[in-house]
Structures are given as structure tokens and as C-alpha cells.
N, C-alpha and C positions, 0 to 999 in steps of 0.2 A: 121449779121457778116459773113465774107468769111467762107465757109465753107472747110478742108482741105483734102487732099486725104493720110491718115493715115494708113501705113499696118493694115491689123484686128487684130493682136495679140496684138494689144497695145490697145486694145479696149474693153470693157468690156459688156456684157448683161445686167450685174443685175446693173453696176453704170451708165450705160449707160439709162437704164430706168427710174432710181428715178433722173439724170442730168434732163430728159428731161420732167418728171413731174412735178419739182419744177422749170424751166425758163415758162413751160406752165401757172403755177397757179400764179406764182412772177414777171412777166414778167418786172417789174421796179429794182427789184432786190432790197429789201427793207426789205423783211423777212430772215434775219439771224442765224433762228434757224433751229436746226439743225435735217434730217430727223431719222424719230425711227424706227427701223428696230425690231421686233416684234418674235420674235422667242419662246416666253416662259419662258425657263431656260436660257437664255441668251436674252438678247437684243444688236442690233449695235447702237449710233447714229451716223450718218455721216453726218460731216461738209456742209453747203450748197456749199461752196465752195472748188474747191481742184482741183489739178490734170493740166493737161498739159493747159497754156492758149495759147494766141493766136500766140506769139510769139516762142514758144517750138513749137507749130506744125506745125508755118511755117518754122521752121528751118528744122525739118522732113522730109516737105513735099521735098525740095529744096534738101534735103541731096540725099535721095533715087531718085529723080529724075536724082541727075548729074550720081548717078551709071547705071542707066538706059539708059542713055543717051552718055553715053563713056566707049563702050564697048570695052577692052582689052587695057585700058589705065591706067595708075598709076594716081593713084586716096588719094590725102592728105586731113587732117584736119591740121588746125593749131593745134587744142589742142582739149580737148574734146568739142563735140557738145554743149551739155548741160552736168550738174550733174545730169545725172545717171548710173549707173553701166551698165544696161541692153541696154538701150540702143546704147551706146558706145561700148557695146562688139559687140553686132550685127552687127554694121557700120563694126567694125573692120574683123570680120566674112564675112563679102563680099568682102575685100580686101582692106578698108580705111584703110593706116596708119597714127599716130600722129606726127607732124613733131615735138612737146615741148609740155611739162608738162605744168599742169596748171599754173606754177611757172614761165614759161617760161624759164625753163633748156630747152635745146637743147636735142630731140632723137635722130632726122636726121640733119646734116650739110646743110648749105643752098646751100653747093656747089654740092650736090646730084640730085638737082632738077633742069629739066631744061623745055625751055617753052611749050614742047608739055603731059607736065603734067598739072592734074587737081587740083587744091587746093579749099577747102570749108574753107571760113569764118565762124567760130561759131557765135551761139547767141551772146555772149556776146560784139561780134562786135573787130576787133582788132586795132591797134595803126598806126597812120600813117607811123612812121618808117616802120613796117613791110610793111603797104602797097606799099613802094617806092621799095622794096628792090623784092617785086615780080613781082612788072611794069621793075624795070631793068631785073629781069632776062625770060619776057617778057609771066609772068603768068597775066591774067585777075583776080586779085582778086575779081572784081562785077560781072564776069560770075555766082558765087555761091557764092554769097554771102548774106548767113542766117540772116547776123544782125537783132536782133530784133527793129520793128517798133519804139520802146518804149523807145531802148536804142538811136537811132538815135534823136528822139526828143530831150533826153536829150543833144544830141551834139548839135543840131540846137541853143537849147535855151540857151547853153553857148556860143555859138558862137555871139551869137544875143547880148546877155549884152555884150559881150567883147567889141562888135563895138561900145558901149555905154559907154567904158572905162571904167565896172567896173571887178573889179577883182573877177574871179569863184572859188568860197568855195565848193568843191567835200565833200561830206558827201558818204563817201565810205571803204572801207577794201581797204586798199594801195595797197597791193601784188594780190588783185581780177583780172580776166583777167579785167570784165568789165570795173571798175575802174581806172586800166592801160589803158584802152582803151579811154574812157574819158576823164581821163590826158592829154594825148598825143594830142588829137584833140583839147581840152579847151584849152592848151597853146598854139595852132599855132595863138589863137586871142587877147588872154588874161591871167597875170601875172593869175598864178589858184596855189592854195594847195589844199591839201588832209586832211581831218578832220574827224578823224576815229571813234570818238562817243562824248558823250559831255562834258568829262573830258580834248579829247582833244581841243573844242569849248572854252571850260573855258578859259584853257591854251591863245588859241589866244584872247580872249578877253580882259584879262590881257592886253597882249603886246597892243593892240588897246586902251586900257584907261591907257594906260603908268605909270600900277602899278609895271611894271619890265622894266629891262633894254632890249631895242628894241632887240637888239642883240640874246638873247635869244629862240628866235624864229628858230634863225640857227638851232640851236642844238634841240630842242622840234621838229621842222618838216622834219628833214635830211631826205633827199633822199623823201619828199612829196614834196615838191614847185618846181616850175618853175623858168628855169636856166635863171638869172639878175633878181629875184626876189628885191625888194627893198623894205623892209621890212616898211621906211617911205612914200615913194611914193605910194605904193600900198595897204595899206589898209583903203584910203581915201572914194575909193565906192565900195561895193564887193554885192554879192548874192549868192546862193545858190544854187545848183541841186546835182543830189545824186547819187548813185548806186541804180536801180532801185528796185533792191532785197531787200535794208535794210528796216527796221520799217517805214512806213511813216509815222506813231508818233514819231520816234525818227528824221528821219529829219524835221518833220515841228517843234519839239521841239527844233533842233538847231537854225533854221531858224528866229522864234519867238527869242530866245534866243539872236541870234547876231544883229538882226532887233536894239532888244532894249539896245544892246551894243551902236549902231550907233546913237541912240537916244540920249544917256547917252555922247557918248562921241561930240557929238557934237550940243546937246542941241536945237534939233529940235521937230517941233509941228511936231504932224501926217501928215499934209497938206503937208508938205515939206520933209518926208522920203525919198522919192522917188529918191531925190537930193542923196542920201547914201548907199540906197537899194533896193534893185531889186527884185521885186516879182518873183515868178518861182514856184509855185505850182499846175501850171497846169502840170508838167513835172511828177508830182508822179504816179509812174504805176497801173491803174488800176487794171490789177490782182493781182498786191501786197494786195492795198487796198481791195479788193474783201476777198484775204484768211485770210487775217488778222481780218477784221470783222467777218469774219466767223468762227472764232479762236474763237473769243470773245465769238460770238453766242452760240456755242458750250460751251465754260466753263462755262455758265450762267445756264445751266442747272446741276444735280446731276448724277454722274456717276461713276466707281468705279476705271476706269486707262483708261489711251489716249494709241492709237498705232499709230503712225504717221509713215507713208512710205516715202523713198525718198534715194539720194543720201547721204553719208556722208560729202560730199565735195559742198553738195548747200547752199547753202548761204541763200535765202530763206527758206529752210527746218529746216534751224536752228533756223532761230527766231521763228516758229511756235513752234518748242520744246523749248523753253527761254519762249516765254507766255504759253504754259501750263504744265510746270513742277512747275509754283506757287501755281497752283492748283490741281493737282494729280499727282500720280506715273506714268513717261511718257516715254516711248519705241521708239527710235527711231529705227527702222528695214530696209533695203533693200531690202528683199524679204521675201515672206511668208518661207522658209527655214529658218530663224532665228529664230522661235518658234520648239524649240527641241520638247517639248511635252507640254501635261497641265502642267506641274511642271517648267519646264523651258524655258528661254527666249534667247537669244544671240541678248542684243541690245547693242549700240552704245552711248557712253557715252561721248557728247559734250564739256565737258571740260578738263576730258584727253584724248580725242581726241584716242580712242580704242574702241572695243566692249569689251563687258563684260556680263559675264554670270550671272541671275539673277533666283533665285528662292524663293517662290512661287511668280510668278507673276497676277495668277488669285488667287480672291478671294474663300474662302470656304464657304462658305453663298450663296443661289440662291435668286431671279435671278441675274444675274450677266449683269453688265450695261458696256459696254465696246465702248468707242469714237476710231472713224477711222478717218484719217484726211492725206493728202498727200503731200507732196512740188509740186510746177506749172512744175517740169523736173519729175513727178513718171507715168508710166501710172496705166489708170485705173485696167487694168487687171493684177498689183500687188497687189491693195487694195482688188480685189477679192478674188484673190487667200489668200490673208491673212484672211478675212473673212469666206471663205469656210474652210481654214485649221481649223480657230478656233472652229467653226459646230461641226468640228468633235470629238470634247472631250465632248459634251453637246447629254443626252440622251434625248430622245421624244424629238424633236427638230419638230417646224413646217415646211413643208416644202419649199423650196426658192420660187419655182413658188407660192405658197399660198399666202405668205408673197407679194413677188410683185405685185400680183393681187390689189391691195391696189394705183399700184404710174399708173395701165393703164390710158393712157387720150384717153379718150370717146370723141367724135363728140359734140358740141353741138345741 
């Protein structure tokens, strides 16, 4: 895999040594459990998988490059790079402004910018509208443009069914840039909705096996479907691709789910699906899949609380704390600055959507078993630092290079 050219302070010694331990000894990527970091009176274990994948660091690499590259030029993001805090303040620290919020409210007016300005496409890739609207006023949006590899595939392959006349089922957060982004490109080929989990999958399914009146469907996906949507017309063949960030259990969940909607309502053998449904599960993001298992991997062993680093506003970083808050007390953090001391925490509380102060969060019983685990936008050298800070409330502690000595890969 491309290897990226990453400032070093996103970059860590001690995650950086057990990363490249465990792709040396797993090189298929089959072992999911997770590495044990050895300390004594405290143990780490850390997720096999985590942390910035291919697509985050090629948006990085491209970001820092255009500053490099256009010097004493005004220099835009559409919205933020990725979710994360740190990283975005830093773009912003070298002079990147945000032209809209994640929400797409407006900071800057688009009448501010003009063509001998730089603009950066985020990962998350942006909507055709915008793109037309930076060709008129005669910015290159593909000069820097970050899109993730991963999110484009997912364009291609709705694009692909479209021409095949089936209608694109987005399994995505409506209001997500990416998903807006999606949107926007799926319907330039094909009638496309937005299908935001599987309560709302239910809902269309209904209206497909005409347990409600069709109409229905106005109001359940307002402001998700595609404009001359025809709610009879278009749900004759449809398929599926997603936001690449969500569960990819939960969209092949949907996926299985409407497959055999399609089934049901048009009383086809398996031979014949295909007349209905449209495979697309090659589209699911590998590093999703990757952290995800790795989630898994991680909860399957005994430990006493998860700390999960990342953005509050990733999207990925949230399902990783959705599966393991089923199974232990789980801390979602920003930065190792959110552990006030051993007694208190300052993490981020997923469903009222604030942080919130939390005490005792470590156990009083030794040793003490503590999971690290990061969303694909955190770098490693915040998982560090949150590891080192916790060191430091634990006495006789072995020391880190001791403990590393353990992940050297030796010559054969």
C-alpha cells in the first residue's frame, strides 16, 4: 500500500511500533485480537486496528501539500478535512479557512472567493452543485482534491446501477457531508433515497409491499429522495451503497433486509434477484470493516473500561463507542487533556451530544485493564499521549521502552 508523507507529530513511536509488529506477524490481517501492553499495575490492550487509514492520510498528505505549494495565496476548505479537532485547528493555524460548517451553513459567501484562490475538497468528497459553482467562478476543484478513494468508489458503483435502471438506496446520516455528497452524484444517474438506519429500511419496505398507502413515503423521506422521485415507478429495481463510515453490519443488514423485500414482493427464485437487486458490497470500506472487527476483537477479551479517541463529530468514531458501550463503561475523549486526574474524566456523551464530567472512572482494585481504541480521523500521537498521561497515576510502572521491547521485529 502507498506509503504517505505525514507531518511527524501525527505520528507516534510506541503505536507506531506495535502497528508494525502486528502487520509483520498478521500480514493477512486475520488476527483481531487485541495487542497487551504490559505495564504491571495497569495493562493497555490496544485495538489491532485504529487510527488514520488510507484515505485520512491521503487527504493530509494533499492538504499540506497545496500549502506548500501556494505560497501567499488564500487558501479554502470546503468544510472540515476530516473529524478531527486537532487536525483542523492546525490546517487552520497555517492560514486554511472554512468556507461551511459541517451542516453546510455558510462562513464565507461564495461571492468572496475568486479564481486565483485555492480551495481543498475534504475527504468526505463534495456534491456536484458545489462543484459547478467553483468551475463557474473558475476554481479547479480536482487541483486538491482529497476525496477519499473509497468514497469515490461508492460513486462509481451507483452510478454503475443507475445506468442499469435501478434506483440507489444510500444507507447513510442525511445531513453527513459524505452522504450529501453521494446524494448529489447518485441522483445525476439514478431516482436515489437516503435510508438512515433500519427503522427507516422498515418504513420503505412497507411502502414496497403496499402495506401503506404509496404516498406515505413523501412525508417519511422529505427532504431524503431525489427531485421527480416516483414513488410507483421507482421502486421496481433498487440497490444499495452507504456512507462508508456507517456499520457495515448494519448496511449489509439493510441490504439482506430489502434484497428479501424484493423477493417477497415480487416472488422471485434466488436465480432471478438480480432482475430486482443489485449487488454492491464490494463498495463497503475496508478500514471501516478492518476497525470494526477490531472493536469486536477487542470486546471479546476481559477488561475493565474502553477509551476511545477521536473527533466528536466522526461518524465512524461513534459506532466504535455504540459497540462498546454494550460492554463496558466507554469514554469517548479528544485529547489526552480530557482526563483531569485519576479521579476524573471529561468525556463526551454520544447521545446528549456534550461532554460530561465523570468520576471515579478508573477502577480501585489493581491491576487495572484499560482498552484504547481510536476513530480512522484520530492520530496516533493522541492515543499516545493519552496512554502516557494514564502511566502516570500508576506507581512501579514498567518502563515503556521495556515493555516495547516485546513488538521489535528481528530479521529472520
Amino acid at each position: 500500500m502507498k506509503k504517505f508523507d505525514i507531518p511527524l507529530y501525527y505520528r507516534s513511536p510506541v503505536i507506531s511500533t506495535i502497528k508494525s509488529f502486528r502487520r509483520h506477524q498478521d500480514q493477512r490481517k486475520k488476527d483481531f485480537t487485541p495487542t497487551v501492553l504490559d505495564f504491571g499495575p495497569v495493562s493497555f490492550l490496544i485495538a489491532r486496528h485504529f487510527g488514520f487509514c488510507y484515505g485520512v492520510e491521503n487527504a493530509i498528505e494533499i492538504s499540506y501539500r497545496a500549502i506548500a505549494e501556494n505560497p501567499g495565496r488564500r487558501i479554502f476548505l470546503l468544510s472540515e478535512m476530516i473529524h478531527n479537532p486537532e487536525v483542523n485547528a492546525d490546517l487552520q493555524s497555517r492560514g486554511v479557512r472554512f468556507i461551511m460548517q459541517t451542516d453546510g451553513r455558510p462562513i464565507i459567501q461564495w461571492e468572496e472567493l475568486t479564481a486565483e484562490d485555492v480551495v481543498l475538497v475534504p475527504a468526505f468528497g463534495t456534491t456536484v452543485e458545489i462543484e459547478q459553482r467553483l468551475e463557474a467562478i473558475g476554481i479547479r476543484s480536482y487541483a486538491y482534491d482529497t476525496t477519499c478513494p473509497f468514497v469515490e468508489k461508492v460513486w462509481n458503483k451507483a452510478a454503475s446501477i443507475g445506468k442499469d435502471r435501478y434506483t440507489v438506496i444510500v444507507h447513510g446520516k442525511p445531513t453527513h457531508e459524505e452522504t450529501r455528497a453521494t446524494f448529489s452524484h447518485s441522483r445525476q444517474n439514478a431516482p436515489t433515497v437516503v435510508v438512515k438506519d433500519m427503522n427507516e429500511a422498515r418504513l420503505l419496505a412497507d411502502v414496497i409491499l403496499d402495506r401503506v398507502d404509496r404516498a406515505r413515503f413523501y412525508d417519511w423521506f422529505k427532504n431524503q429522495f431525489s427531485d421527480g422521485f416516483d414513488v410507483h415507478r421507482d421502486l421496481e429495481r433498487i440497490g444499495v451503497v452507504n456512507q462508508t463510515t456507517m456499520l457495515a453490519s448494519d448496511t449489509q443488514a439493510i441490504a439482506d433486509f430489502l434484497k428479501q423485500t424484493m423477493v417477497q414482493r415480487f416472488g422471485l427464485s434466488d436465480f432471478h434477484v438480480s432482475n430486482r437487486f443489485a449487488e454492491t458490497g464490494d463498495t463497503l470500506c475496508y478500514a471501516t470493516n478492518d476497525n470494526q472487527n477490531a472493536t469486536y476483537g477487542l470486546l471479546a477479551v476481559p477488561a475493565d473500561l474502553i477509551i476511545v479517541a477521536g473527533g466528536y463529530n466522526s461518524s465512524n468514531t461513534s459506532h466504535i463507542v455504540e459497540l462498546c458501550r454494550e460492554k463496558l463503561p466507554t469514554y469517548l475523549i479528544s485529547s489526552a487533556a480530557k482526563i483531569i486526574s485519576s479521579d476524573t474524566i471529561l468525556h463526551f456523551d454520544i447521545e446528549k451530544r456534550q461532554e460530561i464530567e465523570h468520576s471515579p472512572y478508573l477502577p480501585s482494585t489493581s491491576p487495572v485493564r484499560i482498552m484504547l481504541t481510536s476513530g480512522a480521523s484520530c492520530p496516533d500521537s493522541i492515543v499516545e499521549a493519552i496512554l502516557r498521561k494514564l502511566l502516570d497515576f500508576f506507581e512501579n510502572i514498567r518502563d515503556v521502552e521495556e515493555v516495547l521491547g516485546a513488538f521489535q521485529i528481528h530479521p529472520d
